[in-house]
N, C-alpha and C positions, 0 to 999 in steps of 0.2 A: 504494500500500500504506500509505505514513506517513498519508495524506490521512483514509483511514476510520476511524482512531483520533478521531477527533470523537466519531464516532456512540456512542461509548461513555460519555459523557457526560452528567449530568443537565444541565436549562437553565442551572442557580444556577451552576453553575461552568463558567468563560471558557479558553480552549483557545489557544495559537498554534505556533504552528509553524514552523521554520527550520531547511532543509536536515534533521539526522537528531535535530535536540532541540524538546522537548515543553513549554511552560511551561501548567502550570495557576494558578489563581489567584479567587480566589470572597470573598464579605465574609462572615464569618460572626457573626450574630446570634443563635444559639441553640447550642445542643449539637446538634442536630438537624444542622445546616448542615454543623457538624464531623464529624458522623458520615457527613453526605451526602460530603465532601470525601473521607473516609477510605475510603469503596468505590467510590469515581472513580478513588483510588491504586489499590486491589483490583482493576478493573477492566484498567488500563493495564499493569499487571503480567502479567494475564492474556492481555492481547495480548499481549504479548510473548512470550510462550511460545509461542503460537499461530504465530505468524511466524517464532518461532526469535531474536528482538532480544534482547540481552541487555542490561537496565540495569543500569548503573555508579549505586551505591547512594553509594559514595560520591561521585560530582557533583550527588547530590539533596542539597536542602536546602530551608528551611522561612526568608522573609521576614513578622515579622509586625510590622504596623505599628499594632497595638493594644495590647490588654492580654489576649489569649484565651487565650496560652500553650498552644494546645491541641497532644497531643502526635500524630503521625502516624507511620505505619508505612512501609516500603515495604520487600518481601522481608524481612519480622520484625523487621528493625531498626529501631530510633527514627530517623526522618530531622532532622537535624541542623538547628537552629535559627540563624538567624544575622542581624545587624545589617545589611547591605551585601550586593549581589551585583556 
């Protein structure tokens, strides 16, 4: 069941998976990218429902090691930005 959450996936964004958590992760080069990131979250949300998974909104959060500041959603809320995981 965890396994087929790939397939929900564009190419540009990278997927792993461990026992029942989800890391995404993608380089973003345009707004475009950001936007593609941001219905990957839409996406993953939407399984979730589908399966009955409920994510813990707050154990998301946003690693960025640039300068894109881009902001992301997950279940409406801003997913939290942070230095270190």
């Amino acid at each position: 069941m965890l396994h087929d959450v790939i397939d929900y996936f564009d190419d540009k964004v990278n997927c792993k998976l461990y026992a029942d958590d989800v890391k995404l992760y993608t380089e973003l080069r345009s707004a475009a990218d950001g936007n593609c990131f941001q219905v990957c979250l839409d996406r993953i949300y939407r399984w979730s429902l589908t399966w009955q998974l409920q994510i813990s909104s707050q154990k998301c959060c946003v690693i960025d090691v640039g300068k894109s500041r881009l902001l992301l959603l997950m279940l409406d809320t801003p997913v939290v930005l942070v230095t270190q995981v």
